[in-house]
C-alpha positions as protocol buffer text, in pm:
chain_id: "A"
residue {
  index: 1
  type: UNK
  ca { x: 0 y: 0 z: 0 }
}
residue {
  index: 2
  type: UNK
  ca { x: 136 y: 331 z: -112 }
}
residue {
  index: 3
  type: UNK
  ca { x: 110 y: 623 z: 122 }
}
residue {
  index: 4
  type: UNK
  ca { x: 29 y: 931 z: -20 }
}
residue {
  index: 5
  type: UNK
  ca { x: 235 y: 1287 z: 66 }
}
residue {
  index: 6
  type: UNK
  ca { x: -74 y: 1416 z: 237 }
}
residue {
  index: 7
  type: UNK
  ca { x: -74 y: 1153 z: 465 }
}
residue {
  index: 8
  type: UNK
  ca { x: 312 y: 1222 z: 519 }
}
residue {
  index: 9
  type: UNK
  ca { x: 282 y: 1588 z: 600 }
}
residue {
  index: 10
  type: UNK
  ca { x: -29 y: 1509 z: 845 }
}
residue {
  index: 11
  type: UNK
  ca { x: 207 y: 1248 z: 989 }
}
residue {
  index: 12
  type: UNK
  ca { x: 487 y: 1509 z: 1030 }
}
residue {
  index: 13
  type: UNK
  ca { x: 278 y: 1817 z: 1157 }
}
residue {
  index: 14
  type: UNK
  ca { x: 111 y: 1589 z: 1407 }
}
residue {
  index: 15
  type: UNK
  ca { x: 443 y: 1417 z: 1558 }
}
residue {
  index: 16
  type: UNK
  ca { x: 557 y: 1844 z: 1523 }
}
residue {
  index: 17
  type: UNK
  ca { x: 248 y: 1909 z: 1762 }
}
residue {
  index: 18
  type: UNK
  ca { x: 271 y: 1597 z: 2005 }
}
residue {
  index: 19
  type: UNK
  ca { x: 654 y: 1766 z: 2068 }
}
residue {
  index: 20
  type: UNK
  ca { x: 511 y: 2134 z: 2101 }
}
residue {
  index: 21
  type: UNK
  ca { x: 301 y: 2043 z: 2312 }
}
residue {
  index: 22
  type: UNK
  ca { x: 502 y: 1801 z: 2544 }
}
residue {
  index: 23
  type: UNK
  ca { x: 789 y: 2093 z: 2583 }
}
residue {
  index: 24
  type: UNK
  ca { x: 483 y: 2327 z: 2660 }
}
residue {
  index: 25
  type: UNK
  ca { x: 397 y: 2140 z: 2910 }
}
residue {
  index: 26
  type: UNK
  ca { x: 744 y: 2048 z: 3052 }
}
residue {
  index: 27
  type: UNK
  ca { x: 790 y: 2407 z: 3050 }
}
residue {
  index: 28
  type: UNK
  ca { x: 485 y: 2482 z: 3266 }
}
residue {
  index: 29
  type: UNK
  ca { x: 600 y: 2188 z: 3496 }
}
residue {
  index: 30
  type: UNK
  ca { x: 922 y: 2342 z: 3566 }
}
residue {
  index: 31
  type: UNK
  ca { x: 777 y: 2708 z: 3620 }
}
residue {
  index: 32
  type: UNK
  ca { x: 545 y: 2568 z: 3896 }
}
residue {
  index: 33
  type: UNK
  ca { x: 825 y: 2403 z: 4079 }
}
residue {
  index: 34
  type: UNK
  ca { x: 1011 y: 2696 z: 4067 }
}
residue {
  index: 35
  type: UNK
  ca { x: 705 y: 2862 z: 4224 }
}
residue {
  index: 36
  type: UNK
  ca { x: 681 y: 2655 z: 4469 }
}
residue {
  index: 37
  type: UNK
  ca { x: 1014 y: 2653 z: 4587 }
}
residue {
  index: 38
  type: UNK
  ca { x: 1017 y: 3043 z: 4580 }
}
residue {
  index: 39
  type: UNK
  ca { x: 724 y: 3047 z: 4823 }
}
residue {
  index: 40
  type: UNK
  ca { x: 891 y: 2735 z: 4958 }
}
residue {
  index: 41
  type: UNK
  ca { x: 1180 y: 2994 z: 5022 }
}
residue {
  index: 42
  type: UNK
  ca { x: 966 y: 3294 z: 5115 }
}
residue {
  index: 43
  type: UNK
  ca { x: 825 y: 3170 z: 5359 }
}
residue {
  index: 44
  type: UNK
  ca { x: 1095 y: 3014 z: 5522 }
}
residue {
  index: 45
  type: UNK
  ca { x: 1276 y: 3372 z: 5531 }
}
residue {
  index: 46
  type: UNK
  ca { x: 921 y: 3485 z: 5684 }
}
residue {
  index: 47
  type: UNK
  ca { x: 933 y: 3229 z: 5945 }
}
residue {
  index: 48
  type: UNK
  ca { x: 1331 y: 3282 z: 6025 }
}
residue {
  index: 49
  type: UNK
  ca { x: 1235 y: 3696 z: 6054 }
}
residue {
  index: 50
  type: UNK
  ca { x: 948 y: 3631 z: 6297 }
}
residue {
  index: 51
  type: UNK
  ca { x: 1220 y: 3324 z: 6517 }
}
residue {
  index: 52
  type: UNK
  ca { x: 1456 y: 3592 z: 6531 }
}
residue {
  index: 53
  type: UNK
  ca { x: 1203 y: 3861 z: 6653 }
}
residue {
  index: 54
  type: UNK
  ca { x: 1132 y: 3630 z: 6929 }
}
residue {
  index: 55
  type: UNK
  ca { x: 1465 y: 3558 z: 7021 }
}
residue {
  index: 56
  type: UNK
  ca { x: 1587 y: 3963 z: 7010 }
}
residue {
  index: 57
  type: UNK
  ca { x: 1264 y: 4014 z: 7217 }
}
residue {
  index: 58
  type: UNK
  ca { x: 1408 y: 3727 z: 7479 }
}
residue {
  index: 59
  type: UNK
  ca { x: 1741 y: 3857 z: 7474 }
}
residue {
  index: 60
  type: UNK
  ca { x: 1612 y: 4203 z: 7545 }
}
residue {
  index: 61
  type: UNK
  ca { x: 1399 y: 4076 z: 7844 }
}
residue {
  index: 62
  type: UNK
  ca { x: 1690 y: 3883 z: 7975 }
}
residue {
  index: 63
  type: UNK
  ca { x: 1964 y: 4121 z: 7949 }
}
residue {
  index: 64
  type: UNK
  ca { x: 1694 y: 4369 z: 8136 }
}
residue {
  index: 65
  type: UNK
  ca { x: 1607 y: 4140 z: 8440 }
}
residue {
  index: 66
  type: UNK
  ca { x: 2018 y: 4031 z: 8457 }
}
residue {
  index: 67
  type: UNK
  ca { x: 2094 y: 4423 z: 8449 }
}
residue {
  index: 68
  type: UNK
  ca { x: 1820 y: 4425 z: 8739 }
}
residue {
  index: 69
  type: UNK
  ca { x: 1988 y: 4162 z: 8958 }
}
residue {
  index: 70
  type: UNK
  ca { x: 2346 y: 4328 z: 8861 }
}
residue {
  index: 71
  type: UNK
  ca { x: 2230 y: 4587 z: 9004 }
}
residue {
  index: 72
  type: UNK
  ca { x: 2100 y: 4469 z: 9371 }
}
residue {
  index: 73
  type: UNK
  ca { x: 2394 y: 4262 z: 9383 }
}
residue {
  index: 74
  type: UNK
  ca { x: 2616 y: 4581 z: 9358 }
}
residue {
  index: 75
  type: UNK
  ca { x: 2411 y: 4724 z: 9597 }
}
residue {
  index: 76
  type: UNK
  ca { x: 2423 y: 4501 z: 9836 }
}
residue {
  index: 77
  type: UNK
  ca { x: 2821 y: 4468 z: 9826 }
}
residue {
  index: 78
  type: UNK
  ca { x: 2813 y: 4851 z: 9880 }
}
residue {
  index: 79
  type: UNK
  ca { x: 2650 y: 4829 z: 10218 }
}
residue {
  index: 80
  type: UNK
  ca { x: 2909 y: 4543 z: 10322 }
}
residue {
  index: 81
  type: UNK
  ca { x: 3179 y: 4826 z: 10283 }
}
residue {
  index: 82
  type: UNK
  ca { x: 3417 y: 5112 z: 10159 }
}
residue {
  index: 83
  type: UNK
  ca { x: 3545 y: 4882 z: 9938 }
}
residue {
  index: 84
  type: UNK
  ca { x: 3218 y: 4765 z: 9782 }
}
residue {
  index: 85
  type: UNK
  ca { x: 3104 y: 5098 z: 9719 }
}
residue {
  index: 86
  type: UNK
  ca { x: 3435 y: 5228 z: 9552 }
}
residue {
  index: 87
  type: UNK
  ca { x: 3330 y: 4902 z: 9323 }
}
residue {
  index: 88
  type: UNK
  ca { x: 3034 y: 5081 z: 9243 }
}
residue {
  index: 89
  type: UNK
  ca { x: 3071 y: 5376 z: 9217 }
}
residue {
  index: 90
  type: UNK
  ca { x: 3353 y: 5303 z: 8951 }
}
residue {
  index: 91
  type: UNK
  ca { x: 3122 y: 5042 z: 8765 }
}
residue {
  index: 92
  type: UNK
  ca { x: 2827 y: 5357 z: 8773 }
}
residue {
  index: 93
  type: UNK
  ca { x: 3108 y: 5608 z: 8630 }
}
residue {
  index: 94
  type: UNK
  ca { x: 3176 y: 5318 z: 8325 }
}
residue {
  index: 95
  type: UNK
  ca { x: 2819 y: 5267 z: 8239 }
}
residue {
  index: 96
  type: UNK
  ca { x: 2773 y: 5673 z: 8211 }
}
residue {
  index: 97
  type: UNK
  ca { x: 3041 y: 5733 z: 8033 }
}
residue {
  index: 98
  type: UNK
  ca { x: 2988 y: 5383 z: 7800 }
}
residue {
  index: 99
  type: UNK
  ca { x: 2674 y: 5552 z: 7744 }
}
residue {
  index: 100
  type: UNK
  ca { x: 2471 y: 5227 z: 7817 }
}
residue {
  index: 101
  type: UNK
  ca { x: 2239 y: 5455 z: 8066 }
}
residue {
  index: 102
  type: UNK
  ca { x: 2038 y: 5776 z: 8105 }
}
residue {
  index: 103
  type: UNK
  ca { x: 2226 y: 6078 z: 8248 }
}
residue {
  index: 104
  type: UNK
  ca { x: 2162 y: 6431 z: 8296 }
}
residue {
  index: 105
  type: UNK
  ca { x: 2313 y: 6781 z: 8438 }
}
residue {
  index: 106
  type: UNK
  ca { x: 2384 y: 7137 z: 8313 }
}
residue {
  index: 107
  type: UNK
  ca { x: 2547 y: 7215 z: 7949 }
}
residue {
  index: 108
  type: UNK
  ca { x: 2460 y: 7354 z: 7635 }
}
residue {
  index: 109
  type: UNK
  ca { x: 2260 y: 7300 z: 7358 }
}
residue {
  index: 110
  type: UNK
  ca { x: 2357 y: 7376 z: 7021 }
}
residue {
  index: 111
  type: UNK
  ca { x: 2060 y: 7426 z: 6789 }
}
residue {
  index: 112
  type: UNK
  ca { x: 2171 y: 7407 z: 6359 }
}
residue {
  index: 113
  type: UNK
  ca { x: 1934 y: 7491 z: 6144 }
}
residue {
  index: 114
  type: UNK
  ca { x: 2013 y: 7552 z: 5710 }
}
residue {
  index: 115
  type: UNK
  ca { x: 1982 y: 7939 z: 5635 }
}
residue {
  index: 116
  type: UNK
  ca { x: 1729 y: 8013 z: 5374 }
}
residue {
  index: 117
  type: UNK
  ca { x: 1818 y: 8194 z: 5077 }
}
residue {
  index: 118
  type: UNK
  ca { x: 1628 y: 8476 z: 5034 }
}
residue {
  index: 119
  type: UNK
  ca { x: 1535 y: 8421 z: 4662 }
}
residue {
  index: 120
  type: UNK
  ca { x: 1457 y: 8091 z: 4705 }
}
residue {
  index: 121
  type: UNK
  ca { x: 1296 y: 7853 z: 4992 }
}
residue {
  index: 122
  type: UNK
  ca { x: 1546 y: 7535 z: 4943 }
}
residue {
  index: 123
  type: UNK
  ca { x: 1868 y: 7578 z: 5185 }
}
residue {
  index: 124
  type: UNK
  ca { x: 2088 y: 7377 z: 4955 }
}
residue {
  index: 125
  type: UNK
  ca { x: 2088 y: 7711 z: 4703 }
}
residue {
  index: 126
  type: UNK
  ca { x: 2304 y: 7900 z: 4991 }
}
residue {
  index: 127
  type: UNK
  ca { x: 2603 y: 7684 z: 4934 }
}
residue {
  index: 128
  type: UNK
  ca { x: 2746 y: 7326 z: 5040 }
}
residue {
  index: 129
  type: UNK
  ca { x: 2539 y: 7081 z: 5285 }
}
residue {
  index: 130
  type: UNK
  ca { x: 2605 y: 6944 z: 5619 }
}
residue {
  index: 131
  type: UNK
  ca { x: 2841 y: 6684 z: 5568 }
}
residue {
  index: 132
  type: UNK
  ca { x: 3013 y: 6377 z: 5834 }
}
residue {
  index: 133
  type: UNK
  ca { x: 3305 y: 6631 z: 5851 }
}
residue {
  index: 134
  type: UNK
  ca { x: 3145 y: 6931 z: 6021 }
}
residue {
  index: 135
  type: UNK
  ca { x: 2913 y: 6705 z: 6283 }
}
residue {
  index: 136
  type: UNK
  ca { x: 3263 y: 6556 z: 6380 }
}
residue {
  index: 137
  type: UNK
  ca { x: 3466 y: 6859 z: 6421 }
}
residue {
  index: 138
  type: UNK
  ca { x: 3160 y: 6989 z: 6661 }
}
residue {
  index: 139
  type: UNK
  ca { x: 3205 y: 6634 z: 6898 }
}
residue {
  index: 140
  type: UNK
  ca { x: 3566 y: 6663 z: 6883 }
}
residue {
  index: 141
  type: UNK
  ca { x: 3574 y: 7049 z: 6947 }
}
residue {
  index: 142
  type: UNK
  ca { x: 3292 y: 6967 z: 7224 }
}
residue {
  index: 143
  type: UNK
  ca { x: 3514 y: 6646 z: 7419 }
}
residue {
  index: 144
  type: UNK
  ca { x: 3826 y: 6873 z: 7413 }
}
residue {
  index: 145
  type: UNK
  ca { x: 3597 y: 7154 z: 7562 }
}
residue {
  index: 146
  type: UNK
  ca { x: 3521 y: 6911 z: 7851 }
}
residue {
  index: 147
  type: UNK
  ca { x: 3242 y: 6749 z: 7784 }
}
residue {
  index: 148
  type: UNK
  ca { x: 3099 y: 6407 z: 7950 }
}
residue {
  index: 149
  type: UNK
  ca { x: 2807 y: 6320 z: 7755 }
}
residue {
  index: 150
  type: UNK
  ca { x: 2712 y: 6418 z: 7382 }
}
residue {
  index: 151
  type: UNK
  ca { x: 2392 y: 6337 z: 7178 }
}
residue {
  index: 152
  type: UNK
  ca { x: 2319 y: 6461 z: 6819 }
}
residue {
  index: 153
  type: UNK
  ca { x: 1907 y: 6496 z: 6775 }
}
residue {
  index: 154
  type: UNK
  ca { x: 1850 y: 6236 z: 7064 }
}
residue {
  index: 155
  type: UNK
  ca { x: 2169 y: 5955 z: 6929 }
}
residue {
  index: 156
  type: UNK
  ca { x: 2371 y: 5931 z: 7199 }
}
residue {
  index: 157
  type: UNK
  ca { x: 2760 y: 5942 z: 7102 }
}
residue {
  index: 158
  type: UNK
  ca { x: 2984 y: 5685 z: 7265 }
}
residue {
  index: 159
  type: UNK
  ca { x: 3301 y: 5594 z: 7204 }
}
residue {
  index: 160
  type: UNK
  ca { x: 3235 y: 5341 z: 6953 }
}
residue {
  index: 161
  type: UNK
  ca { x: 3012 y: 5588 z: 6733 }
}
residue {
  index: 162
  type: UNK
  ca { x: 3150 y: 5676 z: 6403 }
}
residue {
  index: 163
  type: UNK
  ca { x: 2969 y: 5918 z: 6155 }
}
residue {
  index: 164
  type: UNK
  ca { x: 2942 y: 5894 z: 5804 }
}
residue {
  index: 165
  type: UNK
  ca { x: 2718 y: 6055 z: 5532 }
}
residue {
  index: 166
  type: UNK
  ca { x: 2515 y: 5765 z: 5352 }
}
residue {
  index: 167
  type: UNK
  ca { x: 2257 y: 5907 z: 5084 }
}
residue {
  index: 168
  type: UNK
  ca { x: 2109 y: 6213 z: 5111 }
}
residue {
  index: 169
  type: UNK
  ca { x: 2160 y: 6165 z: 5488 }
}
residue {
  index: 170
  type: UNK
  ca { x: 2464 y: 6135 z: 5800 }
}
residue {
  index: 171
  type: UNK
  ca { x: 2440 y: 5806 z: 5953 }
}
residue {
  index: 172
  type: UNK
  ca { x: 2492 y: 5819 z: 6362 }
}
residue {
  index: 173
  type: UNK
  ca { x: 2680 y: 5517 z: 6450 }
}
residue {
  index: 174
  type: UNK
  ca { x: 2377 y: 5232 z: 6365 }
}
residue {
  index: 175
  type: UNK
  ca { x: 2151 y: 5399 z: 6618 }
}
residue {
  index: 176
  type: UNK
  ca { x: 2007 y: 5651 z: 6327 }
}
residue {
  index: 177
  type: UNK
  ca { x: 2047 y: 5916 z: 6081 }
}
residue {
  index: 178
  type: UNK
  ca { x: 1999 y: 6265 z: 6035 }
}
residue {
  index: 179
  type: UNK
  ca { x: 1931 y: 6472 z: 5726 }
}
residue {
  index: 180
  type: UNK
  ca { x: 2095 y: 6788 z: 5658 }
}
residue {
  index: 181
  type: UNK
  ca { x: 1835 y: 7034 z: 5565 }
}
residue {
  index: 182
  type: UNK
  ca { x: 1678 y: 6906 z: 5929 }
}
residue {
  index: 183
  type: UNK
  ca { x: 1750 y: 7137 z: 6219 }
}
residue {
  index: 184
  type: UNK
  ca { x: 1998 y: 6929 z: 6424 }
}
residue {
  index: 185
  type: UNK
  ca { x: 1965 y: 6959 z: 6792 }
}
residue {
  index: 186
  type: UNK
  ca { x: 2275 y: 6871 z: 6969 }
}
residue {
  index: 187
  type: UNK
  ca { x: 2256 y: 6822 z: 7372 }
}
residue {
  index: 188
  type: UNK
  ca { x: 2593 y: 6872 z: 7578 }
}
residue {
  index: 189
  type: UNK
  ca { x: 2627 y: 6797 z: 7961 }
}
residue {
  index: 190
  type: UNK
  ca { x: 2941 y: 6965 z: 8099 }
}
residue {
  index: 191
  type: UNK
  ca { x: 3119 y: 7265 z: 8273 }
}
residue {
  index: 192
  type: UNK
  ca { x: 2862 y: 7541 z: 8100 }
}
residue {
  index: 193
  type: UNK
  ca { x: 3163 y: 7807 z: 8103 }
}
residue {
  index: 194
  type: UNK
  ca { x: 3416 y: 7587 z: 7930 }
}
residue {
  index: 195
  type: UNK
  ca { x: 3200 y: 7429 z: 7657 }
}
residue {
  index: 196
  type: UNK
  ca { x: 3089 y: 7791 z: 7593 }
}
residue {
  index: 197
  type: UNK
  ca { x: 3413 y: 7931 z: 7538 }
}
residue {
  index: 198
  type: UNK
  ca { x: 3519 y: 7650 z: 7323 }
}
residue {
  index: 199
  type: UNK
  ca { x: 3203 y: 7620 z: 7074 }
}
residue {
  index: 200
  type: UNK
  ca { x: 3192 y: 7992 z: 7053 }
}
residue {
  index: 201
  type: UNK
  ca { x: 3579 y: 8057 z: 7028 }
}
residue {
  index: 202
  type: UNK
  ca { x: 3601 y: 8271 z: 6674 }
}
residue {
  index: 203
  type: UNK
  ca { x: 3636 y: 8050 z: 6387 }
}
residue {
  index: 204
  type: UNK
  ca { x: 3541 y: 7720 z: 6612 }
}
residue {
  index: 205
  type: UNK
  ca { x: 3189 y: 7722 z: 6374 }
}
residue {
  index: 206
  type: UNK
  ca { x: 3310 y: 7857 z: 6100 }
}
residue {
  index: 207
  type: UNK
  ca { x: 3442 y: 7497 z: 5949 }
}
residue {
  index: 208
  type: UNK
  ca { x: 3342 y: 7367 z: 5625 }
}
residue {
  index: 209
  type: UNK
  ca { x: 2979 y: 7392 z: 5526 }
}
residue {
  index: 210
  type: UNK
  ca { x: 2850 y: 7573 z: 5875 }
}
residue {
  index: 211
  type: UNK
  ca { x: 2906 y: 7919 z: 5779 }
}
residue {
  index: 212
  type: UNK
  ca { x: 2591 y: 7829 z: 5558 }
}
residue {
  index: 213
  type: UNK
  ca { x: 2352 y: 7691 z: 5863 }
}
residue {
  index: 214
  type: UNK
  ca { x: 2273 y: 7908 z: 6167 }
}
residue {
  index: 215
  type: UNK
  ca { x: 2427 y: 7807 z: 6462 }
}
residue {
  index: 216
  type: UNK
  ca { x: 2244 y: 7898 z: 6797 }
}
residue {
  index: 217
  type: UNK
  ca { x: 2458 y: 7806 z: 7163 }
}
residue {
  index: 218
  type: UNK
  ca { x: 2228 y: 7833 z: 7500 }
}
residue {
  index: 219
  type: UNK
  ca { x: 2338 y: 7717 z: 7831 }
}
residue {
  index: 220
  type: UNK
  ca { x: 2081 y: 7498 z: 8037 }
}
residue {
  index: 221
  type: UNK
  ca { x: 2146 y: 7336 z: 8421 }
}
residue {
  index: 222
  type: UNK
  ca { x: 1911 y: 7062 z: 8354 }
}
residue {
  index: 223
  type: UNK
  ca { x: 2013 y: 6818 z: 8040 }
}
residue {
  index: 224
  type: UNK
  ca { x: 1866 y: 6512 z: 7942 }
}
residue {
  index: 225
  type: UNK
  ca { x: 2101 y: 6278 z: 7732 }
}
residue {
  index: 226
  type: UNK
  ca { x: 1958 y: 5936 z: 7690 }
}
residue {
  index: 227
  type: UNK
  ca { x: 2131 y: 5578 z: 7675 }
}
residue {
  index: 228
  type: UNK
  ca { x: 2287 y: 5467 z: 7328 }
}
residue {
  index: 229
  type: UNK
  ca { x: 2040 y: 5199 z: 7152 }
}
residue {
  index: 230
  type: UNK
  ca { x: 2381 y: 5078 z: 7009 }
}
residue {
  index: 231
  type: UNK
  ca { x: 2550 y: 4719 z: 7118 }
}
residue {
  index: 232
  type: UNK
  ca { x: 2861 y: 4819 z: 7316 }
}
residue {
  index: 233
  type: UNK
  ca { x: 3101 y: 4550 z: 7151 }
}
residue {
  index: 234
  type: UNK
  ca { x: 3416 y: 4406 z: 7248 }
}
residue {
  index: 235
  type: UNK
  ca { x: 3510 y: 4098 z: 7073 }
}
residue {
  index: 236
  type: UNK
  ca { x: 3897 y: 4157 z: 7048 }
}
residue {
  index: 237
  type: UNK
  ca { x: 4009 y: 4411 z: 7303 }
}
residue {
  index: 238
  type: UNK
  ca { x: 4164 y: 4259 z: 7612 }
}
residue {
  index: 239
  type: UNK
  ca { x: 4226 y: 4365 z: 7973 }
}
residue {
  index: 240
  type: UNK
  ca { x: 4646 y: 4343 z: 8011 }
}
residue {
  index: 241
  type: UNK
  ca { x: 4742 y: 4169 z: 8350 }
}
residue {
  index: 242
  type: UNK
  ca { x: 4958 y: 4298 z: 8533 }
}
């Protein structure tokens, strides 16, 4: 029996769909298993987010109650003795000066706000911006004017702080970030006189880009300076026996 060409070329263009239609659907086979594992994926990540949550939340609540029990222990050495309150007192000067709590007394306040061009309402027109190299001359002008505690719009600066523009913005240390055409309050506690003198010493703000903000000083005997929200780390220093 001969077979005709029509009957070839039906032949060919059904064998030709019977392999479309197989890839096709290997095709859609393989994009549903890669959806799957994505969500597979996704919400693992979700679940991992929401463990860790938890366990940041338990930390928290531990450190706080160990910090708690710290703390009648120290006071309960104190009353045994001189000694046990020189202990304290020394551990209570660390933490301040760490950072790692609340504090307060007399200082200044230092209040930077972006001058306003007169033709125009946006601050950058009046020249150069804000920048990580102005906020640190102000701290280091400000420690070697005497002061004990230092916070920059409510961050408190410790000695592990480091600031650095990122963006359109000044990153304080990983505790937060302040923008330049912001006003920027910073709170100093300290001998009043002294940290006067040396933040309004001619030339002291007229560094960099700060001859283009306003820069307002007032003295204050009652300062609130909060505790850092940044980790105090210390994974390689050492203390040196003697």
């Amino acid at each position: 029996m001969r077979v005709s060409r029509s009957q070839i070329f039906v032949a060919l263009v059904c064998a030709l769909l019977g392999f479309l239609l197989a890839y096709q659907f290997k095709l859609l086979s393989n994009k549903n298993a890669q959806n799957q594992i994505s969500n597979y994926d996704k919400n693992n990540i979700i679940a991992e987010v929401e463990s860790l949550k938890k366990e940041k939340e338990e930390l928290e609540k531990s450190n706080a109650t160990l910090s708690e029990e710290l703390k009648n222990l120290e006071e309960s050495a104190a009353k045994d003795g001189d000694l046990g309150k020189e202990i304290k007192n020394t551990l209570d000067n660390a933490r301040m000066h760490l950072g790692i709590v609340d504090v307060k007394g007399p200082g200044i306040v230092i209040t930077i706000s972006p001058k306003t061009s007169i033709f125009s309402s946006n601050p950058s027109d009046s020249g150069r911006n804000l920048g990580e190299e102005e906020l640190v001359h102000i701290v280091n002008l400000l420690w070697y004017s005497g002061a004990e505690a230092i916070s920059i719009n409510d961050i408190r600066i410790t000695p592990q702080t480091g600031i650095k523009v990122a963006g359109n913005g000044i990153s304080i240390g990983s505790s937060g970030r302040i923008y330049p055409n912001d006003k920027i309050i910073i709170n100093v506690i300290g001998d009043k006189g002294r940290l006067n003198v040396g933040i309004s010493f001619p030339g002291s703000l007229d560094y960099g880009a700060l001859p283009n903000y306003t820069c307002e000083v007032k003295t204050s005997d009652d300062i609130l300076i909060k505790k850092t929200t940044q980790s105090i780390k210390n994974e390689y220093i050492k203390s040196v026996k003697e």
